[in-house]
N, C-alpha and C positions, 0 to 999 in steps of 0.2 A: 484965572478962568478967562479973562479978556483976551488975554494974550493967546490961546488955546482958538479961542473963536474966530481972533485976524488975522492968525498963520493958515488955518488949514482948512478945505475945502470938504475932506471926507474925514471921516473917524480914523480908516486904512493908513492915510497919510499922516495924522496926529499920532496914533501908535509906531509908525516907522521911524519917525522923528525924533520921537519919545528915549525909544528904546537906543538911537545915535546918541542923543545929547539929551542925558537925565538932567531933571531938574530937580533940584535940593530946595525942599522946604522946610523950615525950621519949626520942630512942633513947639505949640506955645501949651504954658502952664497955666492954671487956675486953681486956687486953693485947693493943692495939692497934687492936684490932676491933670494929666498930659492930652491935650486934644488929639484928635485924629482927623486925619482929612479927606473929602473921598469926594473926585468928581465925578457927573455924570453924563457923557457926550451919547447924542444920537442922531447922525446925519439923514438926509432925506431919502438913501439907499434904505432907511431900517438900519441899518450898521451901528451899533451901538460896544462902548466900553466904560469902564470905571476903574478909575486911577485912584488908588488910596495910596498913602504915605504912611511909611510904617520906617520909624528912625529916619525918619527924615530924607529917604527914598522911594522912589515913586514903584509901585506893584501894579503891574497893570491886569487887568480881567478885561480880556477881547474872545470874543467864541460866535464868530457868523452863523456855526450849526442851530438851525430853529429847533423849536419845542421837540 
C-alpha cells in the first residue's frame, strides 16, 4: 500500500502503471483458508479504484462513470 501512495499522484496514473508492470502478491494461508486482498485508492479528483488479487494477480475495478 506505501509503495502505491509514494509512486503516484492520481488513481489514473496507479492504474496505468499497474496494468504495465503487475505486481504479484503471494496469497497467504490461515487454517485452511487462502486470504484475499483488496485495496482501496481515492485521489483528490474523486477518482477512485480497487485492486483485489486473485492468484496472486492484481484485478483491477476503475470506472470514473458516476452514480
Amino acid at each position: 500500500m506505501q509503495y502505491f501512495l509514494d509512486q503516484f499522484t492520481s488513481v489514473d496514473e496507479l492504474v496505468r502503471d499497474l496494468a504495465a508492470n503487475p505486481v504479484h502478491v503471494r496469497p497467504v494461508s490461515a487454517q485452511g483458508e487462502v486470504s484475499t486482498i483488496h485495496l482501496a485508492f481515492e485521489d483528490t479528483s474523486g477518482d477512485s479504484a480497487i485492486i483485489e488479487h486473485v492468484n496472486g494477480k492484481p484485478r483491477v475495478h476503475h470506472d470514473r462513470r458516476s452514480g
